[in-house]
C-alpha positions in Angstrom: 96.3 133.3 127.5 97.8 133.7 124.1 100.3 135.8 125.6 101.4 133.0 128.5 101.9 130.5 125.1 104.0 133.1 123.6 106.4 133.3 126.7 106.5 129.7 127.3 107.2 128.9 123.2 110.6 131.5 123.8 111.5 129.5 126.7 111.6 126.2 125.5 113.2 127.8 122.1 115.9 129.9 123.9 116.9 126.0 125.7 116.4 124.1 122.9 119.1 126.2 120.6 121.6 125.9 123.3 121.1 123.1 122.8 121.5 122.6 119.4 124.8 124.7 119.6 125.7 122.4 121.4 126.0 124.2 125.2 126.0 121.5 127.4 127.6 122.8 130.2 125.0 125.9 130.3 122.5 123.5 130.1 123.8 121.2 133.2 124.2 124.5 135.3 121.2 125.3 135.0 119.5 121.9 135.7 121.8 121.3 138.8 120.9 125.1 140.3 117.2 123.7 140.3 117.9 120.8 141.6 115.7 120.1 145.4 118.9 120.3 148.2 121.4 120.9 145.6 124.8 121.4 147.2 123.0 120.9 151.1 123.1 118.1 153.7 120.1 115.7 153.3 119.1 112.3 154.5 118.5 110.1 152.3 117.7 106.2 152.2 119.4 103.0 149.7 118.7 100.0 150.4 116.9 100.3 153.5 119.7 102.0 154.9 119.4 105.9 155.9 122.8 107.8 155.3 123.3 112.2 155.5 124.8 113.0 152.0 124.3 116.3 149.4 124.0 116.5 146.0 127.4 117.7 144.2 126.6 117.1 140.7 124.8 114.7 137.9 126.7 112.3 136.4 126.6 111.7 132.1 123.7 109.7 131.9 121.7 111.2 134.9 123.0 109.2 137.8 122.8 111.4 141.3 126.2 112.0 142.5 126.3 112.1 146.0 129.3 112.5 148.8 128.2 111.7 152.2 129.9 113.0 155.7 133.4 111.0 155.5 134.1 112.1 151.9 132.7 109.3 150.5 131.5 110.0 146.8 128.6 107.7 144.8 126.7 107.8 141.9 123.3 106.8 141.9 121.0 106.0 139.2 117.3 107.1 139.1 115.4 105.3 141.9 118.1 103.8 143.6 118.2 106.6 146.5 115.2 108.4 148.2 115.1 111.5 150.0 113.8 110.9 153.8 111.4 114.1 154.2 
């Protein structure tokens, strides 16, 4: 168990450095690569209304940036677009 606690401790220290240092771009890589249908055509719902978009990126303060079928591109802040599973 102790040794779990010891792996998790360097992971949150190896990300919390880069971030100290200041690596921001590193940082949003690697939170957009995890990202459920990053970068893949997904339905999704605003305002009652059902539209096919992806996700192409996460805007400064953690809006959802999405471009549908026509080229359209919007950003979306938390809660104001579902995914229809």
């Amino acid at each position: 168990m102790q040794m779990v606690a010891e792996l998790i401790s360097e992971y949150i220290n190896t990300w919390y450095e880069k971030l100290q240092t200041v690596h921001f771009n590193e940082i949003d890589t690697a939170y957009f690569n995890y990202l459920f249908r990053a970068n893949e055509w997904a339905f999704f719902t605003k305002k009652g209304e059902s539209f096919e978009a992806k996700i192409i990126g996460i805007g400064e303060f953690g809006q959802l940036i999405l471009e549908d079928r026509n080229g359209s591109i919007s950003k979306n802040m938390f809660k104001e677009v579902e995914f229809v599973i």
